[in-house]
C-alpha positions, -999 to 999 in steps of 0.1 A, spaced: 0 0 0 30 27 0 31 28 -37 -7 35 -35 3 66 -7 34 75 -25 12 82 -63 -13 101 -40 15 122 -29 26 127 -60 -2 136 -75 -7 165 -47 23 177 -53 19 181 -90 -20 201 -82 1 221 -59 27 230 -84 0 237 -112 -22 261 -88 10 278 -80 22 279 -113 -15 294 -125 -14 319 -101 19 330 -109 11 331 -143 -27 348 -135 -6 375 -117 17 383 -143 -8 381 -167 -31 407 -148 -4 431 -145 5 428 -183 -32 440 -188 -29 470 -170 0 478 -186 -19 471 -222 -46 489 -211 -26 521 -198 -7 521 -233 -41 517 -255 -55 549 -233 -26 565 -246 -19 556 -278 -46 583 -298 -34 570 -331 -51 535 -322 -84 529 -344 -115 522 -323 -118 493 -347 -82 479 -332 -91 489 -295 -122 469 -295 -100 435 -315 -76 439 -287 -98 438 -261 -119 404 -277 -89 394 -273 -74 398 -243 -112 384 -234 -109 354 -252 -74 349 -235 -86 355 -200 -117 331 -209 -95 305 -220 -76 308 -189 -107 301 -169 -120 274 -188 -82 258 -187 -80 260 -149 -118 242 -145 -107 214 -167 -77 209 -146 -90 209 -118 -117 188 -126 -93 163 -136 -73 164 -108 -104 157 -89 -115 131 -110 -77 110 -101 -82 116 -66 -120 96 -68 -98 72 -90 -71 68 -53 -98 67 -31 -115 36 -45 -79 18 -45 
């Protein structure tokens, strides 16, 4: 039964690195927006046509991000039902 706790170990430690690791990159990610955002305010020679592309995108992006983190996590749930039976 050790291998069973050591792969349950292992598999906290990889959620732990992940959730880190997303908010790490959720942070830096966040700041980089302000910063976009400061520079579009500024930038008068920017189309409203561009402004408003930019900002799908930076939805879509942040969306995505979302939508990433769910699946993971429900994955990560779904292994630990998987442990818990064994």
């Amino acid at each position: 039964m050790d291998n069973l706790r050591i792969a349950k170990q292992m598999i906290e430690l990889n959620k732990t690195a992940f959730d880190n690791s997303f908010s790490a990159m959720t942070l830096v990610y966040e700041q980089n927006e302000k910063i976009f955002e400061t520079i579009l305010n500024q930038a008068a020679w920017m189309p409203e046509a561009g402004r408003k592309a930019i900002e799908e995108w930076l939805e879509a992006y942040r969306n995505g991000c979302s939508q990433y983190k769910k699946l993971v996590d429900e994955s990560y749930a779904k292994v630990e039902v998987y442990f818990d039976k064994s």
